[in-house]
C-alpha positions in Angstrom: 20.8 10.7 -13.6 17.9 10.9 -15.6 15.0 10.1 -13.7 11.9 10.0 -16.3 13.5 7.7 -18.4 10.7 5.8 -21.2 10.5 3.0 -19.1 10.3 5.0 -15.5 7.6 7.2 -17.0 5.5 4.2 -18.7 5.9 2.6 -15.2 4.8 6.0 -13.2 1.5 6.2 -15.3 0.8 2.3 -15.2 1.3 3.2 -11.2 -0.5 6.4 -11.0 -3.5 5.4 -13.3 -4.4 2.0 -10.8 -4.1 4.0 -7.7 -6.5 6.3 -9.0 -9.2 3.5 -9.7 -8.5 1.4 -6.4 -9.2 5.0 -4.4 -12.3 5.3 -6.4 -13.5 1.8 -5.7 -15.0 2.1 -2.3 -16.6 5.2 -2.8 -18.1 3.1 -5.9 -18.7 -0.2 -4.0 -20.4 1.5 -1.2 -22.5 4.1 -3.2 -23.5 1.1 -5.0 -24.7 -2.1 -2.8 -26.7 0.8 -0.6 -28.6 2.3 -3.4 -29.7 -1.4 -4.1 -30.4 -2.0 -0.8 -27.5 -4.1 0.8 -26.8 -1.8 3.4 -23.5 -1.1 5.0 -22.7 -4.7 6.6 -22.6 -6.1 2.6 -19.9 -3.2 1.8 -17.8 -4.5 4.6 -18.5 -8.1 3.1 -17.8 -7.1 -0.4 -14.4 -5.2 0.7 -13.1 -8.6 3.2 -13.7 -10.8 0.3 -11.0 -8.7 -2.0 -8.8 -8.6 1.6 -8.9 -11.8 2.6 -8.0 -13.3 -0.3 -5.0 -10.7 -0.7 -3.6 -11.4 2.1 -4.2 -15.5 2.3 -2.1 -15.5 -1.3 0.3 -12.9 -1.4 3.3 -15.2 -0.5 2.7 -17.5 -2.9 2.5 -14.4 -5.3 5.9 -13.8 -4.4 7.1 -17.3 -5.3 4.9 -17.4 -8.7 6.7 -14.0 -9.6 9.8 -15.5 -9.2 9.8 -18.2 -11.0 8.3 -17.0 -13.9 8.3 -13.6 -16.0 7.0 -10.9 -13.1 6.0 -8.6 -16.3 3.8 -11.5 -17.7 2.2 -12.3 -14.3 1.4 -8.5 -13.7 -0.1 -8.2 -16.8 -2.0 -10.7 -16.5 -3.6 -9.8 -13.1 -4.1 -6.4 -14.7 -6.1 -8.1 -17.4 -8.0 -10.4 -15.2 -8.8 -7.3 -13.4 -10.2 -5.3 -16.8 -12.7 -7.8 -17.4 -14.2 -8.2 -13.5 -14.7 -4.6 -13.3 -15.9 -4.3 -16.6 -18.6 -7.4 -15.5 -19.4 -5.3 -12.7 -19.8 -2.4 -14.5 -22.7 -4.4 -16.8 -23.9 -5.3 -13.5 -24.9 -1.7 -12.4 -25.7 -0.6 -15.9 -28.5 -3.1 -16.2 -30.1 -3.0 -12.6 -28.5 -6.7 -12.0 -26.7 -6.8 -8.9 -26.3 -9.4 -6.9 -24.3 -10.0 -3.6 -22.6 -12.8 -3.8 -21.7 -11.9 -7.9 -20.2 -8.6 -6.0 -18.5 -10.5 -3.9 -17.3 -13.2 -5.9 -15.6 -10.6 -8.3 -13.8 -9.1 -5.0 -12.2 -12.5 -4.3 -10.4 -13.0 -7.8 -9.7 -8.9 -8.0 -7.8 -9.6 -4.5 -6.1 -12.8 -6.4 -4.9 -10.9 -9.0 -3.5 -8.0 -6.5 -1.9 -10.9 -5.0 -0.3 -11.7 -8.1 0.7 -8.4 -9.1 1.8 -6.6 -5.8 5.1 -8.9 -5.3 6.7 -7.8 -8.8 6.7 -4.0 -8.3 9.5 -4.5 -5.5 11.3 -6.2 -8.2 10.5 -3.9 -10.9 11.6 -0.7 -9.5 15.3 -1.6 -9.4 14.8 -2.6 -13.0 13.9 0.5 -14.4 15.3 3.1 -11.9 19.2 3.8 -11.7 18.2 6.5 -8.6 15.8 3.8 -6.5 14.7 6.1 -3.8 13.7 9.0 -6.3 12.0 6.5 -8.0 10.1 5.2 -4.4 9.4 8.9 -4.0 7.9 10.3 -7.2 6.0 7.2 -7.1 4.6 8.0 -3.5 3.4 11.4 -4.4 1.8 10.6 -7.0 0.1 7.7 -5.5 -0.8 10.4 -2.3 -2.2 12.8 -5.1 -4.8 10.0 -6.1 -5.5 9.1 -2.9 -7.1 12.5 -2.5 -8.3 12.5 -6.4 -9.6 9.2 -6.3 -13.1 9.6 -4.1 -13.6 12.8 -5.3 -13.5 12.0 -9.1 -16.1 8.7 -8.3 -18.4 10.8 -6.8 -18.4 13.5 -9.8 -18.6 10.4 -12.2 -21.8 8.7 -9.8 -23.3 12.5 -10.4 -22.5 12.8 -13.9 -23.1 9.1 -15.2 -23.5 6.3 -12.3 -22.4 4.0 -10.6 -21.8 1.5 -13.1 -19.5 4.5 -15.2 -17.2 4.5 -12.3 -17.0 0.8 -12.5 -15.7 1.5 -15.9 -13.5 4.3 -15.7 -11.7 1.1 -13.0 -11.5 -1.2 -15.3 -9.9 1.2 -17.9 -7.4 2.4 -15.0 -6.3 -1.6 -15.0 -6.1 -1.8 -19.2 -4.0 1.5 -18.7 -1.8 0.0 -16.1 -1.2 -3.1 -18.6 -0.5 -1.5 -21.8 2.3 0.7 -20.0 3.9 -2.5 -18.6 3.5 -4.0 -21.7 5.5 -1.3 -23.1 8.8 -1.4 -21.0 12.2 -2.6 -22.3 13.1 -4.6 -19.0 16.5 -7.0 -19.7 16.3 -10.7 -18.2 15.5 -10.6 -14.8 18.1 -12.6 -12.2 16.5 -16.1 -12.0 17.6 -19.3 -10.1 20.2 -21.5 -11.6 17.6 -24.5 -12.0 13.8 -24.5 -11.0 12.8 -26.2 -7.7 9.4 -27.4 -6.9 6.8 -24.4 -5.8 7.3 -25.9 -2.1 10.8 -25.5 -1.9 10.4 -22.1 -3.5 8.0 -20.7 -1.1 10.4 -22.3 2.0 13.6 -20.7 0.5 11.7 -17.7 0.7 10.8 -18.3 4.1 14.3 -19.2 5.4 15.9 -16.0 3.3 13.3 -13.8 5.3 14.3 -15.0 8.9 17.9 -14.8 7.8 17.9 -11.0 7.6 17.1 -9.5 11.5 16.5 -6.0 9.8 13.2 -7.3 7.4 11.6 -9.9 10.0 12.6 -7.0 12.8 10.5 -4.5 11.3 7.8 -6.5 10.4 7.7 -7.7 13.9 7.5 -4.2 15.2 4.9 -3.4 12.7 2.4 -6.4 13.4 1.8 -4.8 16.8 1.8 -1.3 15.4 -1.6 -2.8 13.1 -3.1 -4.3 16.4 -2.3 -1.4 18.5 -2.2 2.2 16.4 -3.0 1.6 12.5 -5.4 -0.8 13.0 -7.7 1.6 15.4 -6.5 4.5 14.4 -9.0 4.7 11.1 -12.2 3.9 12.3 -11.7 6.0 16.0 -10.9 9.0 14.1 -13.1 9.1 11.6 -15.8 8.4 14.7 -14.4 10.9 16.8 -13.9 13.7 14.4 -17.4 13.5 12.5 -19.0 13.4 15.8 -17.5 16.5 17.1 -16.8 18.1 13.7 -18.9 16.5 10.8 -18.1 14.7 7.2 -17.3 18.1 5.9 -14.2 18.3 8.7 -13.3 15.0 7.8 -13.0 14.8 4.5 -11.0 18.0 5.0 -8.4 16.7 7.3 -8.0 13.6 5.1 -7.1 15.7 2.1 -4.4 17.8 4.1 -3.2 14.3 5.4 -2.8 13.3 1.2 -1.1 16.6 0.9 1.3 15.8 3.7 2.3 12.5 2.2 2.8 14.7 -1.3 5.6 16.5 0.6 6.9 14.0 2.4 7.6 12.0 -0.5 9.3 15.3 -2.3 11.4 15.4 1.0 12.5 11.6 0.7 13.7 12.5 -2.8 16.1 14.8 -1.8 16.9 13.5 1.9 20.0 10.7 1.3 21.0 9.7 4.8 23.2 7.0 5.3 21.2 4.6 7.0 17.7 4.9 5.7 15.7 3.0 8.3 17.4 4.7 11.0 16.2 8.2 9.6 13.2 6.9 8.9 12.1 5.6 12.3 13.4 8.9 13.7 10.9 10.6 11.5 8.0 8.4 12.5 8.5 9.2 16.5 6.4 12.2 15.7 3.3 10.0 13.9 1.8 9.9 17.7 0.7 13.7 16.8 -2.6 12.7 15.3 -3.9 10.2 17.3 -3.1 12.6 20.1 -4.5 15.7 18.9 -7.8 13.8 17.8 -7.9 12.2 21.1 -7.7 15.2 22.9 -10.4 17.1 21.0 -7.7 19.5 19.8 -9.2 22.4 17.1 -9.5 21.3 14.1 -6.9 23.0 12.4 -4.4 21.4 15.0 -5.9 17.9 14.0 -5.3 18.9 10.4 -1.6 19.5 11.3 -1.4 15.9 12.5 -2.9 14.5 10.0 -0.3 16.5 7.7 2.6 15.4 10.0 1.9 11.9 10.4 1.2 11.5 6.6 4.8 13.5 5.8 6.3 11.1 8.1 4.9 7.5 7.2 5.4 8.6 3.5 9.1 9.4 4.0 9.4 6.0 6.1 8.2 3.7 3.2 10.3 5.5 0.8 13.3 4.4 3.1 11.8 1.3 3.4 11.1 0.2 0.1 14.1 1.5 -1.1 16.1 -0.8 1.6 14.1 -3.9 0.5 14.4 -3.3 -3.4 18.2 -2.6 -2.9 19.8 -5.0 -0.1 17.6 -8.1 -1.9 19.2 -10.1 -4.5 16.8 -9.7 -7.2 15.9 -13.8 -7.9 14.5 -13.7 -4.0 13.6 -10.3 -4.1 9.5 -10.8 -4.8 9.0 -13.8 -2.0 10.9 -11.6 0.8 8.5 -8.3 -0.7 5.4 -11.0 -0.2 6.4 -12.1 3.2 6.9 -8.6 4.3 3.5 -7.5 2.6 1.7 -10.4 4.2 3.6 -9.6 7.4 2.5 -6.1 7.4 -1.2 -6.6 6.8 -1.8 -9.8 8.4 -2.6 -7.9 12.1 -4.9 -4.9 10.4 -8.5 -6.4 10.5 -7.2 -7.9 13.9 -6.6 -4.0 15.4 -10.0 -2.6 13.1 -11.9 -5.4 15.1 -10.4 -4.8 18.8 -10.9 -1.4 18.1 -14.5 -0.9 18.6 -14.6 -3.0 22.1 -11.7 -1.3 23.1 -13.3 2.0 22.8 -16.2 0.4 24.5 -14.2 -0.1 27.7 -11.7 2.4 27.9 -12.9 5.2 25.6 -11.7 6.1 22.0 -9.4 8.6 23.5 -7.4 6.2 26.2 -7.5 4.0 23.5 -6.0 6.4 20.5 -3.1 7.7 23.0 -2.6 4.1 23.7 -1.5 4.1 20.0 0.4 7.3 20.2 2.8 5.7 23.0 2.4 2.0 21.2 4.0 3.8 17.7 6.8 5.8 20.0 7.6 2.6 21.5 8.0 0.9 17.9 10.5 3.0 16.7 12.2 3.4 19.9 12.7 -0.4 19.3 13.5 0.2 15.8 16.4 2.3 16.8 17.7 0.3 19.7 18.4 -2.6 17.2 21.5 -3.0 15.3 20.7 -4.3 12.2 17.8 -2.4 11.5 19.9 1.1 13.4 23.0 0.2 11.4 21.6 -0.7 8.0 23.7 1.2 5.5 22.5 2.6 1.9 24.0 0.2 -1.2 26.3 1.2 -2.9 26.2 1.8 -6.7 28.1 -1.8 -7.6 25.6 -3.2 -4.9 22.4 -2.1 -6.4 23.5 -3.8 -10.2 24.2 -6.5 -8.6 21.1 -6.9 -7.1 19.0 -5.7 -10.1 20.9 -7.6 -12.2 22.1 -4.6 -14.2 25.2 -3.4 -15.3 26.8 -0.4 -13.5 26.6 2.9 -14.9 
């Protein structure tokens, strides 16, 4: 199989090039309002404008992708998204800048992510006759920007401003558009006749709670937001710049980006027969950086979990994503990607906000091994339960009939 196909590769960049702005955003956004005096409370404002918006219209993203042309709707929202950033950009170039402009532009920019994040579940299958090498080159590269992403917008603040990074974004997004433009994608499975949005969005709805093995995970994942993701960013970065500074920080974030690199090369190679099974085996070993931070562990052994539990969540959402793109028939295949998305995220700011009164009470370390034992326990769960333990990989004939391609 060949996997850097023209359509794979146009794909890959149109991926690659949008991480790398959306990483370079908040270091934008927050460099930014401060220097015009908004202070940190309007970065946080600016940012839960873009996520509450992403997250209040992501399912009916899903619905809108499937009933009309994904690519067209992806486009669009990439397009959308050239022109707010590039109004932004004037913004900071002129010395105009004004909150609730800032804001405003956050809402529609986490519409059109909305819009566009449904379609790459159903675009992957598409385009890729090798779907999990396809989820992990995509993952690597998308952990390479992570890393690439704040350190390129702060050379660009140093070298031009803020209002250049601004820019550089919205050419990320015009990149991103012109690639999809560019792919050769056949007809996409579509129902037999059109129903009205309603009945869309509860079709979508029902075909969710009808598979145990999506609605299981998610489940498990909604307390793993409240109880270990959710905390686990703003304890860590609390309790490692206290005791080791920014520099130490930064540093252990970039080995993290590095451990995700290789852990997506790893899910390239690894095939096991049932991918969520593997894959919440790997994760019973994420509990290693909450733990070594809580425990004031050197530094270099807080790198290594960092390292480890990036490896390990990369390698999960490879066998993830490649479940979902490949046991989905493709006409409900961007609703059931929505619902899991909005399933995922919905519990986030709801762990990022207990976290701090938490910590208050019982400490940030009780409170981080809390969600070492709370992310054991989830895939402990994981494991115990059939459908998501027994979950097989598809088959060839399987996966074209799911993407709606022919068997090669």
């Amino acid at each position: 199989m060949r996997r850097w196909n023209r359509d794979f590769s146009l794909f890959f960049v149109a991926r690659a090039a949008a991480r790398l702005g959306d990483m370079m955003l908040p270091v934008a956004l927050a460099a930014g309002l401060i220097q015009y005096g908004y202070g940190v409370g309007a970065v946080g404002g600016a940012m839960a404008a873009f996520s509450a918006c992403f997250a209040g219209f992501v399912i009916f993203g899903g619905v809108i992708a499937d009933r009309f042309d994904t690519r067209a709707v992806m486009v669009g929202a990439d397009l959308t998204r050239v022109l707010t950033q590039s109004s932004v950009a004037v913004m900071f170039f002129t010395g105009h800048v004004v909150f609730w402009q800032i804001c405003a532009v956050g809402a529609v920019n986490g519409l059109c992510a909305a819009l566009f994040q449904p379609g790459i579940a159903s675009t992957i299958p598409r385009i890729a006759t090798d779907v999990q090498s396809a989820n992990s080159i995509i993952r690597v590269a998308e952990s390479v920007m992570g890393v690439a992403g704040p350190a390129f917008a702060g050379l660009l603040i140093g070298v031009t401003s803020v209002g250049g990074v601004f820019a550089v974004h919205a050419a990320t997004y015009l990149t991103s558009a012109l690639c999809l433009l560019g792919l050769r994608l056949g007809r996409a499975p579509r129902p037999a006749r059109r129903e009205r949005f309603r009945t869309d969005l509860v079709e979508g709805w029902r075909e969710f709670r009808a598979r145990g093995w999506v609605w299981g995970v998610i489940l498990v994942w909604m307390v793993l937001m409240i109880t270990t993701f959710g905390p686990l960013t703003p304890l860590v970065a609390t309790e490692i710049i206290t005791t080791n500074g920014d520099t130490a920080y930064g540093l252990v974030n970039s080995i993290g980006g590095a451990g995700m690199a290789v852990g997506g090369l790893i899910a390239m190679r690894l095939r096991p027969r049932h991918p969520l099974r593997a894959g919440a085996i790997a994760m019973l070993v994420y509990g290693i950086q909450p733990v070594m931070v809580a425990l004031h562990a050197p530094i270099w052994l807080v790198a290594l979990g960092f390292a480890v539990a990036g490896g390990v969540q990369t390698f999960w959402s490879v066998m993830w994503a490649t479940s979902i793109q490949t046991q989905i028939p493709g006409s409900i295949l961007n609703r059931i990607h929505a619902y899991e998305v909005a399933g995922s995220l919905a519990m986030m700011p709801v762990g990022q906000a207990l976290a701090g009164p938490a910590a208050g009470v019982l400490g940030s370390g009780p409170v981080l091994l809390v969600g070492a034992v709370a992310a054991v326990a989830g895939m402990v769960a994981l494991l115990l339960a059939r459908p998501v333990r027994d979950l097989g990989r598809a088959c060839r004939t399987e996966l074209a009939a799911v993407s709606g391609r022919a068997p090669s």
